[in-house]
N, C-alpha and C positions, 0 to 999 in steps of 0.2 A: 200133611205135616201136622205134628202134636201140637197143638195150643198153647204147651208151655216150654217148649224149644224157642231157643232163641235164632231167630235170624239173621243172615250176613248184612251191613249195613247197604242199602243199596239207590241211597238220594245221591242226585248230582252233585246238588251244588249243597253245600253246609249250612245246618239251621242255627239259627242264634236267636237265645233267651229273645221273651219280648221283653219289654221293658213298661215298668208302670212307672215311672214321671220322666220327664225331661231329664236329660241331664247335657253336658258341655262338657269338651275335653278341648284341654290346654295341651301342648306341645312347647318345652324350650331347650336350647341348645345345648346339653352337658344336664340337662337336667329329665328329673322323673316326668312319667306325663301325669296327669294331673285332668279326674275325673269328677267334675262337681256334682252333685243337687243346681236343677233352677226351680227357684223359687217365684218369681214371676215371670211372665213372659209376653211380650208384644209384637205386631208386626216391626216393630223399630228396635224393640231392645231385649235384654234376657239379664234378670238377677239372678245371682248364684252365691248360696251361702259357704262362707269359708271360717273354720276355725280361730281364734285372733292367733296362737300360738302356730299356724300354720306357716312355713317356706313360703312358700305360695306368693304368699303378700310381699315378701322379699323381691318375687320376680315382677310384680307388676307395680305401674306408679299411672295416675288420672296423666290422660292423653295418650297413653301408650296403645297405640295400633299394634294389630298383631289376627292370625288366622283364626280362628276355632272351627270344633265341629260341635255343632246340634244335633246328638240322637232323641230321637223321639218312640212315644210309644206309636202303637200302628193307626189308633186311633185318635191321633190328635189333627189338627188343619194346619198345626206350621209346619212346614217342608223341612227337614232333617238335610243334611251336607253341610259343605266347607264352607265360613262368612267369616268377609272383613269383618273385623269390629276392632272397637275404642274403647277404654277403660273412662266411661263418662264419671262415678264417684266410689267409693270406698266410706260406706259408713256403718260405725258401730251401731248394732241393733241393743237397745234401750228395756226393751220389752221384749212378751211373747216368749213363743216355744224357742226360738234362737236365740232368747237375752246373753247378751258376752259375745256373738260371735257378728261378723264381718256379711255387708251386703255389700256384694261387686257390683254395679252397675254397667252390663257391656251395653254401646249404643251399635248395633247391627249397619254395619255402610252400607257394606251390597252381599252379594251371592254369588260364592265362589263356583261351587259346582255341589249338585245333588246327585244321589242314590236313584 
């Protein structure tokens, strides 16, 4: 075979980008889904920066339960899949590289299911 032919594609299963940070995707009823940045993250909780002018903030309010998913990159230690979580605050960042825009505070309940 020539080196510079191209060959038929021939992997099982489909590869998908790595990913270098965190991120979290939201899912809502009639609405877009909704793929953050996390900007910190614990075994309890995950901040996620959000626009002030963003929908977004329309769909969520502090106490609001609801699913998310956690992708991760390959080399991180928090386990990526489907988690309760809680809308613990929503606060305006003051400072820093995100001055103007929105920290979600999710508090993590449990662990829905993983990859």
């Amino acid at each position: 075979m020539n080196k510079n032919s191209v060959s038929a594609e021939k992997r099982i299963k489909p590869r998908h980008p790595a990913l270098s940070e965190h991120m979290v995707v939201f899912t809502f009823p009639g609405a877009p889904l909704y793929q953050l940045k996390a900007k910190d993250i614990s075994e309890t909780g995950i901040g996620v920066i959000v626009k002030p002018d963003s929908k977004f903030l329309n769909l969520i309010e502090i106490g609001q339960e609801m699913k998310v998913e956690l992708l991760a990159p390959l080399e991180s230690r928090h386990i990526q899949g489907l988690y309760r979580a809680r809308i613990a605050h929503i606060t305006a960042l003051a400072e820093g590289r995100f001055k103007g825009h929105k920290l979600v505070a999710l508090e993590l309940i449990s662990k829905i299911s993983h990859y």
